[in-house]
C-alpha positions as CSV (number, residue, x, y, z in Angstrom):
1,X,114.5,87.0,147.1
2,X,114.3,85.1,144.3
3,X,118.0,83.9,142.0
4,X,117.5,87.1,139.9
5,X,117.4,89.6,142.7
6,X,121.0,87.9,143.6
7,X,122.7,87.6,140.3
8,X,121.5,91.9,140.1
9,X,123.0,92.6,143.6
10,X,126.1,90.4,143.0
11,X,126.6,92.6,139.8
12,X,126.2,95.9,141.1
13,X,128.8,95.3,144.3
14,X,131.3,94.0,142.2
15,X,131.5,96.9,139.3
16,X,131.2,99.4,142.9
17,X,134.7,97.3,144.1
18,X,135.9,97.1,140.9
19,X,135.6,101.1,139.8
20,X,138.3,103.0,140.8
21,X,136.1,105.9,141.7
22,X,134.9,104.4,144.8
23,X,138.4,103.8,145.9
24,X,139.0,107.8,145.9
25,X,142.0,109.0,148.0
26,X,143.8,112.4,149.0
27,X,147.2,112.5,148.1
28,X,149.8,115.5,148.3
29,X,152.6,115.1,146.0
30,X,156.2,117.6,146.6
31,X,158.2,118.0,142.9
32,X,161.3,119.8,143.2
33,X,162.8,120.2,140.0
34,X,166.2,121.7,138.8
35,X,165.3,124.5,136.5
36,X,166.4,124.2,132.8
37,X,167.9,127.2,131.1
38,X,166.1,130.2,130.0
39,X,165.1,129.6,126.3
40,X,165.2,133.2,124.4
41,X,162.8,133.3,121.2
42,X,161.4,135.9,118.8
43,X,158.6,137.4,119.9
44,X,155.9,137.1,117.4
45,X,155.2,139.9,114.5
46,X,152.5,142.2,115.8
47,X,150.2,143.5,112.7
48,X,148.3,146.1,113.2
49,X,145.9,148.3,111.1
50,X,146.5,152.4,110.8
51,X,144.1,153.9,113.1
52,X,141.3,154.9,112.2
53,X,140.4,158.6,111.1
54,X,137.7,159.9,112.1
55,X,135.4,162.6,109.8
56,X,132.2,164.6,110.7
57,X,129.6,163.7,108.7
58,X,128.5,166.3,106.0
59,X,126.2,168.7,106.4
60,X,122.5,167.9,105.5
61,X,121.1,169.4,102.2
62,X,118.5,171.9,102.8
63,X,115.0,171.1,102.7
64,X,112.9,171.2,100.3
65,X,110.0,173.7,99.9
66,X,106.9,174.1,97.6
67,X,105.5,176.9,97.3
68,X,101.8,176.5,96.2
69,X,100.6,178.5,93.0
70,X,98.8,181.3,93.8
71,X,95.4,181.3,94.0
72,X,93.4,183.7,91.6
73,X,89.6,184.6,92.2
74,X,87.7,185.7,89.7
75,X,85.1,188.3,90.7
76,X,81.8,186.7,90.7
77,X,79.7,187.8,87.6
78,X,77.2,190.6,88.3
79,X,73.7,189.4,88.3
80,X,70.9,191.7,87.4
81,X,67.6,191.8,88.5
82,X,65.2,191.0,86.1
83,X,64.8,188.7,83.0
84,X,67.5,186.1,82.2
85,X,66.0,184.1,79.1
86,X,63.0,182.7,80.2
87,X,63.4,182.9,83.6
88,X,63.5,186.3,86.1
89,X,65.4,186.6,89.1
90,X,63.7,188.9,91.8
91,X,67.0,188.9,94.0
92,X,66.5,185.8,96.2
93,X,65.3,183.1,93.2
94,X,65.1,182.7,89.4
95,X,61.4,182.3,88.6
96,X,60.1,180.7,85.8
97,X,58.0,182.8,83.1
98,X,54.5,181.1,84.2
99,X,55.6,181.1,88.1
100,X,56.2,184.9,87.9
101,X,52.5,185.9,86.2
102,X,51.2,183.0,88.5
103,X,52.9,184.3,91.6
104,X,52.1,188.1,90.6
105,X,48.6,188.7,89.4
106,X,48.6,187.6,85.6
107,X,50.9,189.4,82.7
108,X,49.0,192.9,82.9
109,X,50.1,192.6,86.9
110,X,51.5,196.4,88.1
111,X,52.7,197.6,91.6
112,X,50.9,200.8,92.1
C-alpha cells in the first residue's frame, strides 16, 4: 500500500475516535425535583363566530315553454282538367300544345 493509502486510513480512524457518535452509551438519569407552586393565570379570550343559520334554498322558477305557432294549410288549389294557357293537363301531366295534337291524332283528333 502505497503512502497515500496510509495517510487516507490514518484520517478516517482518527475522525471515527474523535466523533462522539461512535462513543455512544446508555445512560438512565433519576431527577427528583421539589415542586414549585401552582401558578394561576387567565385563561385566554375565546372568540367565536354566531353560528351559522342555515336557509333552504328557494324554489326553482318554473320552466319555460314555447308554444309553436300554429300551423295553417291552405287547401291546395283545384286543378281542372283541360287547357291551362298553352299547355293541357289530362289528370296525370301538363302537355304541351304540339305534344297533345302529336300524342292524339292531329288538331281535328275526336274520341268516338
Amino acid at each position: 500500500m502505497n503512502i497515500k493509502g496510509w495517510v487516507g486510513v490514518g484520517i478516517a480512524l482518527s475522525a471515527g475516535l474523535a466523533c462522539e457518535a461512535a462513543m455512544a452509551g446508555v445512560s438512565i438519569g433519576v431527577n427528583l425535583g421539589v415542586p414549585v407552586a401552582p401558578v394561576y393565570a387567565a385563561p385566554a379570550p375565546v372568540y367565536a363566530a354566531p353560528a351559522p343559520v342555515y336557509e333552504a334554498p328557494p324554489p326553482p322558477p318554473p320552466p319555460v315553454v314555447y308554444q309553436p305557432a300554429p300551423v295553417v294549410v291552405a287547401p291546395a288549389p283545384a286543378i281542372v282538367v283541360g287547357w291551362h294557357g298553352d299547355r293541357y293537363w289530362d289528370g296525370y301531366r301538363y302537355w304541351g300544345r304540339r305534344d297533345w295534337y302529336a300524342h292524339h291524332g292531329g288538331y281535328g283528333y275526336r274520341h268516338w
